[in-house]
C-alpha positions in Angstrom: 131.6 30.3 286.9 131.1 33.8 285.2 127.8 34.3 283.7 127.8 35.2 279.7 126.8 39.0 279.6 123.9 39.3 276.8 124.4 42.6 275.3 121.3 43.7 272.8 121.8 46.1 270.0 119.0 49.2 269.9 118.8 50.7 266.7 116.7 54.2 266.8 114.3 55.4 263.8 114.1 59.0 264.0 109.9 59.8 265.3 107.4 60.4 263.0 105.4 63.1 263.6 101.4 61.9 264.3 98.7 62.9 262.9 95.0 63.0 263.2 94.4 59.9 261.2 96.9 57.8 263.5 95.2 58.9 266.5 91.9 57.3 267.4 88.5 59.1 267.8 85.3 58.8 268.6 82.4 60.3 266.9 80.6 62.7 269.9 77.9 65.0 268.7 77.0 67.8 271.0 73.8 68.6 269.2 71.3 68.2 272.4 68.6 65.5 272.2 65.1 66.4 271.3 62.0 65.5 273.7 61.7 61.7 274.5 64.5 61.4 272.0 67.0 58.1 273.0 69.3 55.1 271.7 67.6 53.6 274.7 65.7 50.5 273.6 64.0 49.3 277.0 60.4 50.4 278.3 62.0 53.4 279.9 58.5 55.0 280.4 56.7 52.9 282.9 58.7 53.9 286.0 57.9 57.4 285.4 54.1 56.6 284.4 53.3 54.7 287.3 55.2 57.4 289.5 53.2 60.2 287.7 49.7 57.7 288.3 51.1 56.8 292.2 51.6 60.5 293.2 48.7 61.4 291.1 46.3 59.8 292.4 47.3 60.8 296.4 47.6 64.2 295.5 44.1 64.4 294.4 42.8 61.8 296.9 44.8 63.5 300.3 43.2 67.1 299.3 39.9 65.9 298.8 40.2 64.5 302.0 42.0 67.6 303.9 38.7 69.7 302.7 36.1 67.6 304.1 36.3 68.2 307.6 34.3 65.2 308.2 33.9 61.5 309.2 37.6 61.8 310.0 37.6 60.2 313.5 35.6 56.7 314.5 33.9 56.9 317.9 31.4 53.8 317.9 31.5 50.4 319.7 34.1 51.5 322.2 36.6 52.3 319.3 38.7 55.6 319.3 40.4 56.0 316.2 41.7 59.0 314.7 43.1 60.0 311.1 46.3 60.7 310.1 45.6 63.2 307.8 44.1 65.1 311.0 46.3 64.0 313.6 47.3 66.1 316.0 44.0 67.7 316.1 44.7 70.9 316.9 40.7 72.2 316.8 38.5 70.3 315.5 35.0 68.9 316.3 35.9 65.3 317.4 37.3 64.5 321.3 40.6 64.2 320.1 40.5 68.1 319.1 43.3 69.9 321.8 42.0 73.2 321.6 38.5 72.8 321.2 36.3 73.4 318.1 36.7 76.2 315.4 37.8 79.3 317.1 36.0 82.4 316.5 39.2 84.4 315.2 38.7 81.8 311.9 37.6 83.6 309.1 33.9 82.8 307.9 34.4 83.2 304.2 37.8 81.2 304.5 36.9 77.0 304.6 37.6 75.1 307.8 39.2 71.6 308.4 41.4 70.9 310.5 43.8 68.7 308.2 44.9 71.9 306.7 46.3 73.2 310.0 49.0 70.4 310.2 49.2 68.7 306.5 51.6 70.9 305.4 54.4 69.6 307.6 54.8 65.7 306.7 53.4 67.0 302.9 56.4 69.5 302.9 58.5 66.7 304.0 57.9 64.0 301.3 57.7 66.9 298.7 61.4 68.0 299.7 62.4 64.4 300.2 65.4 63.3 298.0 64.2 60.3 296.5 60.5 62.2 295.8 62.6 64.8 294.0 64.3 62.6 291.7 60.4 60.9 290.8 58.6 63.6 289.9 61.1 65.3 288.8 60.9 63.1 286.0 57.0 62.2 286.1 55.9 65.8 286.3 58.9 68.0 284.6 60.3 65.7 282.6 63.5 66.5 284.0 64.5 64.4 282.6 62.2 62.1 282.0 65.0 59.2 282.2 68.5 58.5 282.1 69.6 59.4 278.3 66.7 60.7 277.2 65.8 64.2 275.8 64.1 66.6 278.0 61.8 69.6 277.0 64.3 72.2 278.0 67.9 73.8 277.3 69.3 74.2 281.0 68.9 72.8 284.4 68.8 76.2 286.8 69.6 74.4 290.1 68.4 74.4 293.5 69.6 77.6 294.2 66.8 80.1 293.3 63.1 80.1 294.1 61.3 78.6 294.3 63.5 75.0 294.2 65.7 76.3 296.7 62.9 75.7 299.6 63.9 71.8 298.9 67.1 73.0 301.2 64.7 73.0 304.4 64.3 69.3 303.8 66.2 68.9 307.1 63.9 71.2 308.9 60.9 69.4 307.8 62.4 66.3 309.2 62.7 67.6 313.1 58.8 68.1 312.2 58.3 64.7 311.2 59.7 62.7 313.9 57.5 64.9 316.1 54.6 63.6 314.1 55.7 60.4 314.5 55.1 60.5 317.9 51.7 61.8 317.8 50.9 59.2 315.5 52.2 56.3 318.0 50.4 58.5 320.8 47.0 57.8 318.5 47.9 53.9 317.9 48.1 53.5 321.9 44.5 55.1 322.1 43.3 52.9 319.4 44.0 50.3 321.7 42.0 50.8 324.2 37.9 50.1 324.6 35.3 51.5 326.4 32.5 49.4 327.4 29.0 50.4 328.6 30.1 51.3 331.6 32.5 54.1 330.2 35.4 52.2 331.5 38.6 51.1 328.9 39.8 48.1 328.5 42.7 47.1 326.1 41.8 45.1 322.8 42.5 45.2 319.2 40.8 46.0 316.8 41.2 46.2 312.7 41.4 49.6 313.1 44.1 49.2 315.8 46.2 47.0 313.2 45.7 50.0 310.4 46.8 52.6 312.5 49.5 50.9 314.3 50.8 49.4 311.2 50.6 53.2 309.8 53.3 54.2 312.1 55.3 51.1 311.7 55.6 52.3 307.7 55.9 55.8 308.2 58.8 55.0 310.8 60.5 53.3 308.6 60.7 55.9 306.0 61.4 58.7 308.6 63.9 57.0 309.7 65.9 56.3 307.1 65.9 59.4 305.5 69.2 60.9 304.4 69.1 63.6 306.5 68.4 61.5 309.3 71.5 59.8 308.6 73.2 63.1 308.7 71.7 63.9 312.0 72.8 61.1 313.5 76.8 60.8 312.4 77.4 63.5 309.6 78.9 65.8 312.4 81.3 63.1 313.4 84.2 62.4 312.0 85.2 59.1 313.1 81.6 57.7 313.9 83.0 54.2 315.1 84.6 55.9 318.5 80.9 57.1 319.1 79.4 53.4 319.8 75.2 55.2 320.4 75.9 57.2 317.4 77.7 54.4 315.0 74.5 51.9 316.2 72.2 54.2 315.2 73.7 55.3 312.0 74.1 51.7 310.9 70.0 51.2 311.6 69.2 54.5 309.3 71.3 53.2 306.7 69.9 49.7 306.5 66.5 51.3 306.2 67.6 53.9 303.6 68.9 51.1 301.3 64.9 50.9 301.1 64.1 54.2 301.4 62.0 54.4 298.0 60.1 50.6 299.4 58.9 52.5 302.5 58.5 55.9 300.6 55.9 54.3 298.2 54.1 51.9 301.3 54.1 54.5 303.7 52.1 56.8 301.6 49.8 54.2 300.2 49.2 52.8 303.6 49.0 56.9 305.3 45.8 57.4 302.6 44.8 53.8 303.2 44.3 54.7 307.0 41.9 57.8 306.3 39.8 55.5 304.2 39.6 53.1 306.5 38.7 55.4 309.3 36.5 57.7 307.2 34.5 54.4 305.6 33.5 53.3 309.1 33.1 56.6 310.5 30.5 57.1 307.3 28.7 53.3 308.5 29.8 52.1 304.8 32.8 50.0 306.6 32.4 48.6 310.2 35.2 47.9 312.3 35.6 44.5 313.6 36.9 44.1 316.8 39.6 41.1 317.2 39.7 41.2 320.7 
């Protein structure tokens, strides 16, 4: 059986020509925003006040601390505990000090401590980390100060002129870190271990052992899953499964950088945390209690 052909009968209409009322629009001004001016509606300050308070309140806490040069090591009751902010003590007036005590080629008008000889390396870190960059960028320059809102100035200038361009060594600053990391462990392993009348060690734990063990534990984390660290690991490769080490390794530094502002923020609460804790007992305001 043939099927019926339909046939269907187009009749043209000659185009008309559009015009700007046919065409739809939207109304887009380009005039910039003023300071703090948004449509936002939400309490878009906090984040950036309790950034600018966080940082704030280190800043002024870990520089007080750097300029003491005191009560920054705990040698009573058999304990040996160091602080980070001095670690590696490179002179120094405590045991732990490598090269001995202030050497005589140190200027006498200049201020002596030894945090200052080795702070700058895991301070140059977090300051050229990316996540810290985007926080006070905002809390300090208002840069902006959030997502839609107006900022004090005309132009971003970029990361290519001084001084922002020094947040290019961030990578640099990481081979530094992971060597601090090390030293650190190095100091948690001494914390655990006693001496007893005798001058003989012993292990045990202490709560200064937990403190500074639990230090490295959160600065680890944060080390670790930094974004350059991931780079390090399997940026060079370009199929990073045919690389088993490298795509294990990879896949840990990206399950900690999915938290990389969590440890950021515990890590350096927890860094200042273990100074306090070490100066208070070194000061006999705090005493250590010994678990075991």
């Amino acid at each position: 059986m043939v099927q019926p052909r339909l046939y269907v009968k187009l009749q043209l209409y000659p185009m008309r020509k559009q015009t700007a009322a046919d065409m739809p629009y939207a109304n887009v001004s380009s005039k910039q925003r003023l300071f703090g001016e948004t449509m936002r509606r939400d309490a878009w300050w906090v984040q950036p006040l309790f950034v600018f308070l966080g940082l704030s309140c280190f800043l002024v806490y870990s520089t007080w601390a750097a300029f003491q040069g005191t009560h920054y090591w705990l040698d009573q009751n058999g304990a040996d505990y160091l602080s980070p902010f001095y670690s590696p003590e490179l002179f120094g007036r405590s045991p732990h000090a490598i090269f001995g005590p202030k050497p005589g080629w140190w200027p006498s008008w200049l201020l002596f401590s030894p945090a200052l000889l080795v702070l700058w390396a895991p301070a140059g870190f977090r300051l050229t980390c990316y996540y810290y960059r985007g926080a006070y960028y905002k809390a300090f320059w208002a840069d902006p100060p959030a997502c839609a809102v107006g900022e004090p100035r005309k132009g971003y200038p970029g990361e290519n002129s001084f001084p922002l361009i020094v947040q290019n060594i961030h990578r640099y600053f990481l081979y530094l870190a992971l060597l601090f990391i090390l030293v650190l462990a190095h100091d948690a392993w001494k914390a655990m271990w006693f001496s007893d009348a005798s001058g003989s060690k012993h292990f045990g734990v202490g709560v200064g052992t937990i403190v500074l063990t639990l230090n490295v534990v959160l600065l680890g984390g944060y080390t670790f899953g930094c974004h350059s660290m991931r780079h390090l690991i399997g940026g060079f490769l370009d199929e990073i499964s045919k690389v088993p080490v490298c795509a294990k390794g990879y896949s840990c530094a990206s399950c900690l950088n999915r938290r990389h502002m969590l440890w950021a923020w515990m890590s350096l609460f927890w860094v200042g945390f273990s100074d306090l804790y070490v100066r208070l007992c070194s000061m006999g305001i705090w005493h250590d209690w010994k678990i075991f």
